[in-house]
C-alpha positions in Angstrom: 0.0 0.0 0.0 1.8 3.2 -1.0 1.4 6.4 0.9 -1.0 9.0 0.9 -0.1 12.8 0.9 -0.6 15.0 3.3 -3.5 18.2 1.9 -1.6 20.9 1.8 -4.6 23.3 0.5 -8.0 23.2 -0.7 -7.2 25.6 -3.6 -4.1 26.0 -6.1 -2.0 28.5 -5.8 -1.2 30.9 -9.1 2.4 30.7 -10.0 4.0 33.3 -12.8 6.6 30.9 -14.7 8.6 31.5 -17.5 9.1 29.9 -20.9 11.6 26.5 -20.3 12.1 27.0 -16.7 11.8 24.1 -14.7 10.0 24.0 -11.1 10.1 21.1 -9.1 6.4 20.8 -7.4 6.0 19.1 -3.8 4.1 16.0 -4.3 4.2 14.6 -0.5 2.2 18.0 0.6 4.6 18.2 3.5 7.0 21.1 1.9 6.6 24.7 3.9 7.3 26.4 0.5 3.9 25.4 -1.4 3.6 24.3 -3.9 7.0 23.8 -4.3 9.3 20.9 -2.8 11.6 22.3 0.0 13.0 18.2 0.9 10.4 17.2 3.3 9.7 14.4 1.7 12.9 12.4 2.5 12.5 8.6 3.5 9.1 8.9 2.1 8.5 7.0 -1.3 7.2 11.2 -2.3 9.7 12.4 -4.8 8.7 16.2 -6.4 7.7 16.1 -10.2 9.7 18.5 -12.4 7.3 20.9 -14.2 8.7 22.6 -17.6 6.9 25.9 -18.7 5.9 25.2 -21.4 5.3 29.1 -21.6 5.5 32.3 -20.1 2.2 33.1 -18.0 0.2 32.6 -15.0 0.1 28.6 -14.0 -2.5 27.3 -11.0 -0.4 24.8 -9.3 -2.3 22.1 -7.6 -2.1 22.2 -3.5 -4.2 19.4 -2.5 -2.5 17.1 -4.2 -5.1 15.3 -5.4 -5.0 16.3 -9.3 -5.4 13.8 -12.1 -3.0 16.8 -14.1 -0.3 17.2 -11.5 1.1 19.5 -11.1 -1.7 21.9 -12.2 -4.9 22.4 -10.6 -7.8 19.9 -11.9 -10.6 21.3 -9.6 -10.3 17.8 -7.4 -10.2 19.7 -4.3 -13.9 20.7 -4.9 -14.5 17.2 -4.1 -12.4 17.3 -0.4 
């Protein structure tokens, strides 16, 4: 049975990212630096997902961790 993440939010969180830079999104919902992985996932089977913009802009970055698009917001956490 693998692990469940912890909620870190029940709404995403709008990012500005730029065109080919990569962010590295927290996936365990333990990180302090949401939604972004600050390491709190080590000795958990959590590793952070490397997200590359694909463009300049406004991106909604998915907090509850729930999303069937991680790392961007799906609307799931209408449903916690």
């Amino acid at each position: 049975m693998s692990e469940a993440a912890h909620v870190a939010g029940k709404a995403p969180i709008k990012i500005a990212v730029e065109a080919g830079k990569d962010y590295y999104w927290c996936s365990c919902g333990l990180s302090a630096k949401q939604p972004f992985c600050d390491g709190h996932h080590k000795g958990s089977s959590f590793v952070p997902l490397k997200y590359t913009a694909a463009a300049t802009g406004d991106a909604w970055f998915c907090t509850c961790k729930a999303t069937g698009k991680a790392p961007l917001c799906d609307g799931s956490h209408k449903a916690l």
